[in-house]
N, C-alpha and C positions, 0 to 999 in steps of 0.2 A: 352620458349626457346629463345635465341639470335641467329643471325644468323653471321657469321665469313665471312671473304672474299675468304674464302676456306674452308669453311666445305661442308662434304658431306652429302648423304644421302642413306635410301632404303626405299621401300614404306611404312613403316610402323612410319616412322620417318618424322620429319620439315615438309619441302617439299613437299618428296615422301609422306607425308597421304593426301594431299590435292590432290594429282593425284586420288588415292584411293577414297577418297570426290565425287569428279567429275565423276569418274567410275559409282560407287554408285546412284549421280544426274542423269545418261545417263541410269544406268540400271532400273531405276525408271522411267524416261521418257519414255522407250521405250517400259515396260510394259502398260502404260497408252490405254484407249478403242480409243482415235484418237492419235498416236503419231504423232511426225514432226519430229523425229529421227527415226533410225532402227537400234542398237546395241547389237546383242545377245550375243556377248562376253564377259559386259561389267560385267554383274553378276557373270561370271565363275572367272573375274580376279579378281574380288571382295572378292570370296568369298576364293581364293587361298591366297589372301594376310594374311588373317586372322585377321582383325580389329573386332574385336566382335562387336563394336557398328555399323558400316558397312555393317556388314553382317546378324545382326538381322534385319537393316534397309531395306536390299532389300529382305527377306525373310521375309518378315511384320510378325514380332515378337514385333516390336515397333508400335505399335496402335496409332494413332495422334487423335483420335476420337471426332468428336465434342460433347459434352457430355449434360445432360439440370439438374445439380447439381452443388450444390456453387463447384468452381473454375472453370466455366465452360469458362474463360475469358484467364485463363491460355494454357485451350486447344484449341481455337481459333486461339491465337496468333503463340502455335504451329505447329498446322496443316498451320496457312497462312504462317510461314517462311520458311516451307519443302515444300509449293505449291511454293514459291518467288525462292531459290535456284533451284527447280528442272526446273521449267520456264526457271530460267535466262541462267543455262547449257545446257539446251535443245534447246536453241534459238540461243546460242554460239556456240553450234555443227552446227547445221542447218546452219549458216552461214561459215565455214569454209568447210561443207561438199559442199555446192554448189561454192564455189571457186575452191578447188579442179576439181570438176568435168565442173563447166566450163571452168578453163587452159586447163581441158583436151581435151574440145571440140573444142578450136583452136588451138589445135596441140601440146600443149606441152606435152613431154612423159619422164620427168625428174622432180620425185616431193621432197622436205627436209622438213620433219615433225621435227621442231625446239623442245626439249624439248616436245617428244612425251607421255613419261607418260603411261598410259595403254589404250590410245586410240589405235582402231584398226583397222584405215582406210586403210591401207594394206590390212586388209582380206574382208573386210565390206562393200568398195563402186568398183561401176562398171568400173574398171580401162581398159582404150581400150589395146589392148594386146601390147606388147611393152614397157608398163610404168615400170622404175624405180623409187622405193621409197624409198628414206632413210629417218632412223630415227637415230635421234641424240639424247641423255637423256645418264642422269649417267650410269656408267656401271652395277652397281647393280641390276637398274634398266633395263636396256636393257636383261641382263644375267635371274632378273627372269619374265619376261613377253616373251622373247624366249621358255625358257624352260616349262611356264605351257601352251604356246598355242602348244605346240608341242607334247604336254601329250594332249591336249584334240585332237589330232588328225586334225585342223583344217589346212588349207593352204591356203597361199595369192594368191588375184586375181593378184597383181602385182608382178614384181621383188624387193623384199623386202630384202634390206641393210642396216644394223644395222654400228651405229659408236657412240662406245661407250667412249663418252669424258665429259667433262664437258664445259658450254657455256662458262664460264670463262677463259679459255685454246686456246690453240691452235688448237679449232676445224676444224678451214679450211684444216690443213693439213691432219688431219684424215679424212677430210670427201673424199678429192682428194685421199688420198690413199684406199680409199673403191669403188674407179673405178666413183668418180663423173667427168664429163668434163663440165667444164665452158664454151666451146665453145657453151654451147649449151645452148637453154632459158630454163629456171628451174620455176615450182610454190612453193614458198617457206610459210613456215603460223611460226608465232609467237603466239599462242596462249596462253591466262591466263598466259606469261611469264614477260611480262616486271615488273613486280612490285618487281619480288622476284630475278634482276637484280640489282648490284650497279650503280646508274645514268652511271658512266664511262661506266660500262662495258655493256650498255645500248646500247650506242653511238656506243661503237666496232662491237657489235653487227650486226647492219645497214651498219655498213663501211664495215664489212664483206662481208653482202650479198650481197652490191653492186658491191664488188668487185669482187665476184663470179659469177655474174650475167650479162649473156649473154644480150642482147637489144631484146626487148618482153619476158623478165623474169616477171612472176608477185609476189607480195607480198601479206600476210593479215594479219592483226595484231588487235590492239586493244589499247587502252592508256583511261586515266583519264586527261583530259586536267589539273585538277587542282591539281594533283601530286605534289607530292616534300615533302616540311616538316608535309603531312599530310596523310602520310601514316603509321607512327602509330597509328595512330588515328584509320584509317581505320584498321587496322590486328586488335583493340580491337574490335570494333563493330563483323567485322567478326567473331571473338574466341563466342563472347558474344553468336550471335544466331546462332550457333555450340552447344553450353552448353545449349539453352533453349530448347534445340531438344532433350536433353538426351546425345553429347556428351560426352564422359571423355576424348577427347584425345588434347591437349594444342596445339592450330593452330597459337594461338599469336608470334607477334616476328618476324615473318618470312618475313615482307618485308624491305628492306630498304630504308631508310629517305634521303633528300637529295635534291637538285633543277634539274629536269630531262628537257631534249630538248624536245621539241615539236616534235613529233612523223611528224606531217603533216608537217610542215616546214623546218624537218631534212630531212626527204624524199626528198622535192622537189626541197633542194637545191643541193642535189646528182643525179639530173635527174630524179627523178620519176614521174610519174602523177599518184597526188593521191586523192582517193575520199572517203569521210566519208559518216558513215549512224548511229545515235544515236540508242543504243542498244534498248530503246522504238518505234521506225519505225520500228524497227524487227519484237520486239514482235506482232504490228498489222501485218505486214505481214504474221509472221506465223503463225497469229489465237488464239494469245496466251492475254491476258490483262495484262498489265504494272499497278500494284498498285502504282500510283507514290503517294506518303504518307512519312511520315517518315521515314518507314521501310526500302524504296526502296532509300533513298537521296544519298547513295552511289554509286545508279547505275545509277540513272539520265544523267549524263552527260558521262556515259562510251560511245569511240566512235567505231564504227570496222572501220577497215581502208581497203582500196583495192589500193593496186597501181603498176602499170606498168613503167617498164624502158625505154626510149624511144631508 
């Protein structure tokens, strides 16, 4: 699939299956005997979207099994790409779940899930009472992740406000018209978003939320320093070990190419103070091992970023 500078999506599709993907990676994680996530939603929205390879995935119908007969080099390499993804999304949760919840411990009580996807930190983490949370994602998206958390009966620990636009667009307006106040410091997260952004609209992005963004706002996000014209590169790898896992569904294509700002240095000429942690300091923090190997050369250098407005 190619991506347009105005196409949409729904979770079943571009995009939206990669949210699905990650659902999928967090419901896997959280099943795990020691998780460093806690996601029980994450199966139910999985399993509502209806991606069959998806959903045989977290109802272990797909067996990765290490086997001790010829091809047994095939199933090694698959079980280590489903242990590699589920690691890397499980560690990527883990880090945006404790931003969140540390804004929240110095006082910020106004949170904007950028391009929320079928995460479900609204219902999932210990929000202090008081908190607003918007989520912003397509509306297709917004419309069916309301609707099937609302069938399984569950309800947010926060005040949970949906603005269903696209990042491309004129989402500041929408987000002020769903009752947000700039006067106030906001936690904002950009999460697994930037790549599947045109470089521009990258930029806007940031200018955005800086401009939204009261003093002691914080941010979190995430960047590939060495981005730009090798990010199709990266969407083939990606699709590749998708397909060696038993994928069928075409994940290529989806980011766009292009020379992108430096996440850290765009930041901090817009006021921010910002501070990186490479996604392998993670992993040892949270208990997890970093296969830095081949397999892994794409994530090497991924950075997460944390930054405050002054």
């Amino acid at each position: 699939m190619t991506r347009t500078e105005q196409d949409s999506w729904d979770l079943a599709s571009s995009v939206g299956a990669t949210a699905t993907m990650v659902a999928a990676a967090r419901a896997l994680a959280s099943a795990e005997p020691d998780p460093i996530i806690n996601d029980p939603l994450a199966a139910p929205l999985v399993r509502a979207v209806g991606l069959s390879f998806f959903t045989r995935l977290i109802d272990g119908d797909i067996c990765l099994q290490v086997g001790s007969e010829a091809g047994d080099e095939a199933d090694k390499c698959s079980e280590r790409d489903l242990r590699m993804e589920t690691d890397s999304i499980a560690v990527r949760t883990r880090f945006f779940d404790e931003f969140f919840l540390d804004a929240a411990r110095d006082g910020i009580r106004q949170s904007v899930i950028l391009a929320a996807g079928l995460d479900a930190r609204p219902y999932r983490l210990p929000w202090p009472k008081g908190t607003v949370v918007y989520e912003v994602d397509q509306p297709q998206v917004i419309e069916f992740k309301s609707a099937t958390l609302s069938a399984l009966g569950v309800a947010p620990a926060a005040y949970r406000r949906t603005v269903s636009v696209d990042l491309r667009d004129d989402w500041p307006t929408a987000l002020r018209r769903s009752g947000f106040d700039a006067s106030k410091p906001t936690s904002w997260s950009a999460e697994g978003l930037l790549m599947y952004l045109p470089p521009e609209a990258q930029d806007r992005l940031f200018d955005n939320i800086t401009t939204l963004s009261a003093p002691g706002s914080k941010l979190a996000t995430e960047y590939h320093p060495e981005s730009g014209a090798t990010m199709s590169q990266r969407a083939q790898e990606f699709n590749q070990r998708w397909i060696k896992l038993g994928c069928d569904i075409d994940l290529s294509g989806l980011f766009f190419d292009g020379e992108r700002s430096n996440v850290v240095d765009y930041l901090t000429d817009r006021g921010w103070q910002v501070t990186t942690r490479p996604r392998r300091d993670l992993f040892a923090e949270y208990g997890r091992v970093f296969p830095d190997d081949d397999e892994m050369a794409q994530f090497r250098n991924v950075v997460a970023v944390a930054a405050t407005l002054g």
